[in-house]
TORKOL-4160 file (C-alpha; in steps of 0.2 Angstrom, whole numbers, padded with zeros to 4 digits, m for minus):
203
<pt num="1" X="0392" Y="0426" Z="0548"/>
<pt num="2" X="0397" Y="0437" Z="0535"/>
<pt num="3" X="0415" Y="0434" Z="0526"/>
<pt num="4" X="0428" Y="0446" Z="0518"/>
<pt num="5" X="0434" Y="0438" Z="0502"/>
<pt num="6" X="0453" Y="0444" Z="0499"/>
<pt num="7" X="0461" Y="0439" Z="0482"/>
<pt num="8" X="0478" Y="0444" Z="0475"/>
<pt num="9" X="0478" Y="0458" Z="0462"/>
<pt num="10" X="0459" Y="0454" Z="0454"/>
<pt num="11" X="0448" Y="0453" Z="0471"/>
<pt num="12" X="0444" Y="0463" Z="0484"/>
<pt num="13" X="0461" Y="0468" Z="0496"/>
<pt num="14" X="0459" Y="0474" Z="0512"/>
<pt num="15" X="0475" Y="0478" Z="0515"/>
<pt num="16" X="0495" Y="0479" Z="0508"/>
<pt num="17" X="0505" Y="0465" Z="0517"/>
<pt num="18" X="0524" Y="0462" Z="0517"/>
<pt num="19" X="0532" Y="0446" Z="0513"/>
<pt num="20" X="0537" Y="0430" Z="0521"/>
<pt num="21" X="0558" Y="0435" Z="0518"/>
<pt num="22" X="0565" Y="0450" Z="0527"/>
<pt num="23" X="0549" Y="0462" Z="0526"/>
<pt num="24" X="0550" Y="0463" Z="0507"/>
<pt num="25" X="0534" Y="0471" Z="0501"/>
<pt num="26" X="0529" Y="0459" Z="0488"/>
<pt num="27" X="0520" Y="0462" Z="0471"/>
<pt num="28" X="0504" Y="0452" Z="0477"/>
<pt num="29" X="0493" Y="0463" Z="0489"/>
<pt num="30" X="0484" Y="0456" Z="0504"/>
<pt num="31" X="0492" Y="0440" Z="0499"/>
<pt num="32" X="0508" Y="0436" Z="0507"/>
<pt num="33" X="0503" Y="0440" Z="0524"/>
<pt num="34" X="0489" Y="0429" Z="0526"/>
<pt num="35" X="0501" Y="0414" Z="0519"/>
<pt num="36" X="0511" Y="0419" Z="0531"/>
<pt num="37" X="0502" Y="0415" Z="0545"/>
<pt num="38" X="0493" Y="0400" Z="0538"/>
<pt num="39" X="0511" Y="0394" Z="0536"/>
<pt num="40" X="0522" Y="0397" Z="0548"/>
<pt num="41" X="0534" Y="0386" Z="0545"/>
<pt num="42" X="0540" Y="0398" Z="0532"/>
<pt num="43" X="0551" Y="0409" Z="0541"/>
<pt num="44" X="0561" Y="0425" Z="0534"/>
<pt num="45" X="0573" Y="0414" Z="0526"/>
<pt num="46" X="0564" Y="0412" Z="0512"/>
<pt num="47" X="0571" Y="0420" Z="0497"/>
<pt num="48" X="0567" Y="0439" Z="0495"/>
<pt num="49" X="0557" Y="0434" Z="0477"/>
<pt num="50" X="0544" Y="0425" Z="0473"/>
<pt num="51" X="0551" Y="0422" Z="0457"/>
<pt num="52" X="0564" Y="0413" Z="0465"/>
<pt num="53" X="0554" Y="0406" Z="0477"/>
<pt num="54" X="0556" Y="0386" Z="0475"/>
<pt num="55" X="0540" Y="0382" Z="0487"/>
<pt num="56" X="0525" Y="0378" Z="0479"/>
<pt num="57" X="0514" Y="0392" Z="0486"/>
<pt num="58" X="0529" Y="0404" Z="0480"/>
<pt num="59" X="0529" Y="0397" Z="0462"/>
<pt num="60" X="0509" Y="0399" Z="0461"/>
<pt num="61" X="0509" Y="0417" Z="0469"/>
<pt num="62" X="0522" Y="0420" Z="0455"/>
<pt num="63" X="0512" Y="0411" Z="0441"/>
<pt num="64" X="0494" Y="0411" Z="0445"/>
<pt num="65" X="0491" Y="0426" Z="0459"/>
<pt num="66" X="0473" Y="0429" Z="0454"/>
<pt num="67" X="0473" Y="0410" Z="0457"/>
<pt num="68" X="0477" Y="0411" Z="0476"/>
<pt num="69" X="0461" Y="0415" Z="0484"/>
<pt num="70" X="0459" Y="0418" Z="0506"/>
<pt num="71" X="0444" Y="0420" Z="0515"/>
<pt num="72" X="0448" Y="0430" Z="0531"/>
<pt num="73" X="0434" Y="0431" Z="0546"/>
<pt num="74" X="0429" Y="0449" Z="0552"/>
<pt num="75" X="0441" Y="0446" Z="0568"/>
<pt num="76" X="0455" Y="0443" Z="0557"/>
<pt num="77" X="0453" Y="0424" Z="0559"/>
<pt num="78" X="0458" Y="0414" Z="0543"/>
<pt num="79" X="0443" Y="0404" Z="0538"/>
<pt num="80" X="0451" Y="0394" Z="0523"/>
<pt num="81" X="0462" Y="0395" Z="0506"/>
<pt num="82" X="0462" Y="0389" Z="0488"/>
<pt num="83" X="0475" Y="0389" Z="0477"/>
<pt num="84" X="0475" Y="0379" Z="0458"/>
<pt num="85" X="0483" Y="0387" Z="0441"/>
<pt num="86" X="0477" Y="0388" Z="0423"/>
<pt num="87" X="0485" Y="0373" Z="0409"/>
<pt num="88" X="0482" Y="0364" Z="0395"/>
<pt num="89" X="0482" Y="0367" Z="0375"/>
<pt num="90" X="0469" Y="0378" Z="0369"/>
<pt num="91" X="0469" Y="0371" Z="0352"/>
<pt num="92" X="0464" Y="0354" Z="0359"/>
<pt num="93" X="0452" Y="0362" Z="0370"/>
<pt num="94" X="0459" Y="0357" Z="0386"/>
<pt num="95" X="0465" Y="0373" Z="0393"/>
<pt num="96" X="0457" Y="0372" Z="0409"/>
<pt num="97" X="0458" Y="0379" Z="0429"/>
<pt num="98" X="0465" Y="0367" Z="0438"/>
<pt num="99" X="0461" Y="0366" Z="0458"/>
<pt num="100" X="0479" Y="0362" Z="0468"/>
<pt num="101" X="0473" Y="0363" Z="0488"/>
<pt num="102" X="0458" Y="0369" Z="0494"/>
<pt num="103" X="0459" Y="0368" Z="0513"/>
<pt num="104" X="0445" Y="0375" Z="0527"/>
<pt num="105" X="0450" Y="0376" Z="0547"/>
<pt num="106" X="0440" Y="0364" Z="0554"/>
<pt num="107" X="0430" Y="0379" Z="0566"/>
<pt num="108" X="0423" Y="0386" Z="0550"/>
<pt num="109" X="0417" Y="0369" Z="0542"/>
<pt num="110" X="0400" Y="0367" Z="0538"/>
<pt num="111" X="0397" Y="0384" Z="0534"/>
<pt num="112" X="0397" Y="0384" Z="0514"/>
<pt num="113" X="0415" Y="0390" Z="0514"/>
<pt num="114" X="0424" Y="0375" Z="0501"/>
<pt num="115" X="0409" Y="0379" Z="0491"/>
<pt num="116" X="0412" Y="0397" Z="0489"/>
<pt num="117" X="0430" Y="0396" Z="0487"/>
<pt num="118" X="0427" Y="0381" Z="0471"/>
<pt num="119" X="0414" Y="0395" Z="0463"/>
<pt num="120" X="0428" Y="0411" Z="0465"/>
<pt num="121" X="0439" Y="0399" Z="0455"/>
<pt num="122" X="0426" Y="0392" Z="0442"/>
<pt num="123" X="0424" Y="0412" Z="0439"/>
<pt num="124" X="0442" Y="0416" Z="0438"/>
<pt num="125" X="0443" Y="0403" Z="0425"/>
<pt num="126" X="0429" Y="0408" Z="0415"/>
<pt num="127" X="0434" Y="0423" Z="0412"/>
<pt num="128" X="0452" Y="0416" Z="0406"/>
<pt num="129" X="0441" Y="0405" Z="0393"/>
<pt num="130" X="0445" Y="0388" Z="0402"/>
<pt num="131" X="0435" Y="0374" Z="0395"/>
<pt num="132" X="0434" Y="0366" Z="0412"/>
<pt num="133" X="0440" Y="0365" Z="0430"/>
<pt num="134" X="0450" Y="0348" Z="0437"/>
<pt num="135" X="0455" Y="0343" Z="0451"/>
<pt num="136" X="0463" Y="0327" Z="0459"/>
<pt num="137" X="0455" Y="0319" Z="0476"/>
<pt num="138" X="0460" Y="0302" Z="0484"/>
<pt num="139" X="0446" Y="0288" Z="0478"/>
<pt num="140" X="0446" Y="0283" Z="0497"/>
<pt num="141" X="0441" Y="0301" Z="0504"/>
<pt num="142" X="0423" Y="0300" Z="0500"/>
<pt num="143" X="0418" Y="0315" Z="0510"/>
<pt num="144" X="0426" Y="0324" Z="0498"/>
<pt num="145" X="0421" Y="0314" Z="0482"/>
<pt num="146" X="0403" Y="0319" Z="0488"/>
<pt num="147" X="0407" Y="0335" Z="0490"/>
<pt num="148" X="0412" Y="0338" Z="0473"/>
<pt num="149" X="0398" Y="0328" Z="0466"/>
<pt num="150" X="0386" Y="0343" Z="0475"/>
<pt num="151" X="0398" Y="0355" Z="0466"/>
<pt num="152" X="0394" Y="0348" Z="0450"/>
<pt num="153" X="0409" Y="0338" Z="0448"/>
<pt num="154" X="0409" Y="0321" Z="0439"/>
<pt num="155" X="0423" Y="0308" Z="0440"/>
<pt num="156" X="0434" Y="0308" Z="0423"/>
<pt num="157" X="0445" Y="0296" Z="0427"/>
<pt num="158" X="0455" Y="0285" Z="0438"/>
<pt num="159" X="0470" Y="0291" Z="0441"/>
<pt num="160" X="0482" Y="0272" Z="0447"/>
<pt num="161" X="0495" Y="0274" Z="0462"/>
<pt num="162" X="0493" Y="0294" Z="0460"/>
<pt num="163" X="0496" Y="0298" Z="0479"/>
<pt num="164" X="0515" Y="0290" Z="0486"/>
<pt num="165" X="0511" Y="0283" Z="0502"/>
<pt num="166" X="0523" Y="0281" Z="0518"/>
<pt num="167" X="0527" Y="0273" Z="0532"/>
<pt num="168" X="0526" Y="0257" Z="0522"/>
<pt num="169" X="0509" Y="0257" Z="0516"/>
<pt num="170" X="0502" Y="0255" Z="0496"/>
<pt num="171" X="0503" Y="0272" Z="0483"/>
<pt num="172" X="0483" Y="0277" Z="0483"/>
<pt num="173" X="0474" Y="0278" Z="0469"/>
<pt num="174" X="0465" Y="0297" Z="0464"/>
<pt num="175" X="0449" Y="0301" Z="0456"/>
<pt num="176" X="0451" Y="0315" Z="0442"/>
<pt num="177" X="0435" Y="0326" Z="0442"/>
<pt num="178" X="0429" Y="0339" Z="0431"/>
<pt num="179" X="0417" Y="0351" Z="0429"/>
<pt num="180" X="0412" Y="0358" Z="0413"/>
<pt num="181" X="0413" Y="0377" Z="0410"/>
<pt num="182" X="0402" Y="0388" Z="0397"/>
<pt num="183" X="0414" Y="0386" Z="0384"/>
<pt num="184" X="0412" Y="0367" Z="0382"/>
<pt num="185" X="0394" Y="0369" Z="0374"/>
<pt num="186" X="0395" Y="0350" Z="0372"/>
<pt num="187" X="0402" Y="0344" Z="0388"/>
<pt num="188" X="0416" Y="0332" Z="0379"/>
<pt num="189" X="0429" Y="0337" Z="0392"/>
<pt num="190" X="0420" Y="0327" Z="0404"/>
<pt num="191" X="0413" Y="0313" Z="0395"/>
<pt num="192" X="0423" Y="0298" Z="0405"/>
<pt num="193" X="0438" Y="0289" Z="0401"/>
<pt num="194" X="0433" Y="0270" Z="0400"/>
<pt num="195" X="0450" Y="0263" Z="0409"/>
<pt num="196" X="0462" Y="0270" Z="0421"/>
<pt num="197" X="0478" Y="0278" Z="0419"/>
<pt num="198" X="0495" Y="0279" Z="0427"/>
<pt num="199" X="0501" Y="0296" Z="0434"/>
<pt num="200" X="0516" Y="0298" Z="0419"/>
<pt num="201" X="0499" Y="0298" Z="0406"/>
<pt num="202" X="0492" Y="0315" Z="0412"/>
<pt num="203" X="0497" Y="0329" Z="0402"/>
C-alpha cells in the first residue's frame, strides 16, 4: 500500500483546508481538515484562532506545526497522526523533541505506520538540533514498551503515579523513554536514572 505523508508547513501538502471554527482558513495547510475529522467532537464553536485555541491540538498547531504530522490513505482514509513539541535548555543539553500522542486506526495497524510517524518526528528534531526524542508510555502497556524498544528507545526513568486514573482505581505509573539523536555523540541523555521520580520532578 502506498501512503501520502501530509505535514503542516514543512511536509508535503496535498491540499489547503479550512478550519474547525466558522470556515476560517487557518495558517497551517492540509492540517486543520484532517484534525477535523479525526476529531469531530470539535465543532465550529471553536474559537476562530489557533492562538486562542485552549484545546491541546490547537495550542500545538499554534506552537509546534511542523510538529503535527498525518498520514492520509490514497482514498482519503485517515491512517494515523502524531503530534509532540520541542523543550528543554540547550545549554544543559536537553533541548529535545518530545512525542505527545501517536495514534494509528486500528485498520491500518501492522502495516509500519507508528514506525514511520516516530522516524518523521526524529527527523523534524534533528534538524532543530535536539539532543534527543522522549516520550511518556504507561509501564503496564507493554505492547507499546516493546514497540519503542524496536524504535530504539530505552527506558530513562520511572515516572511514579504519572497517569490519574478514574473510576476509583490507583494513578499508574509511566515509563520515560528516550532515544538519543546525532547531537549527543556520547549518549549521556539516555544513560538511566537509578531511582524513580514523581511527576512534579520533570522539568
Amino acid at each position: 500500500m502506498s501512503l501520502e505523508w501530509t505535514s503542516s508547513p514543512g511536509g508535503s501538502v496535498t491540499s489547503p483546508a479550512t478550519g474547525l471554527c466558522s470556515g476560517t482558513t487557518l495558517p497551517f495547510p492540509g492540517v486543520p481538515g484532517f484534525l477535523s475529522r479525526w476529531l469531530p467532537e470539535r465543532t465550529a464553536s471553536q474559537p476562530c484562532s489557533w492562538q486562542e485555541d485552549r484545546s491541546t491540538e490547537g495550542k500545538y498547531l499554534a506552537h509546534w506545526p511542523e510538529y503535527f504530522i498525518v498520514a492520509e490513505a490514497p482514498g482519503g482514509e485517515l491512517m494515523g497522526y502524531i503530534m509532540g513539541k520541542a523543550e528543554g535548555s540547550v545549554a544543559r543539553e536537553e533541548w529535545h523533541g518530545h512525542v505527545t500522542a501517536l495514534s494509528v486506526a486500528p485498520e491500518f495497524r501492522r502495516l509500519g505506520l507508528a514506525a514511520k510517524l516516530m522516524e518523521l518526528l526524529e527527523e523534524i528534531s534533528e534538524r532543530k538540533g535536539g539532543f534527543f526524542v522522549d516520550l511518556f508510555v504507561r509501564v503496564s502497556n507493554q505492547v507499546a514498551v516493546n514497540m519503542y524498544k524496536q524504535l530504539g528507545y530505552s527506558v530513562y526513568r520511572t515516572v511514579i503515579e504519572y497517569y490519574s486514573a478514574s473510576n476509583g482505581e490507583p494513578d499508574e505509573d509511566a515509563y520515560d523513554m528516550r532515544k538519543a539523536l546525532s547531537r549527543d555523540t556520547e549518549k549521556k541523555s539516555i544513560i538511566p536514572l537509578p531511582h524513580p521520580v514523581r511527576p512534579e520532578d520533570i522539568e
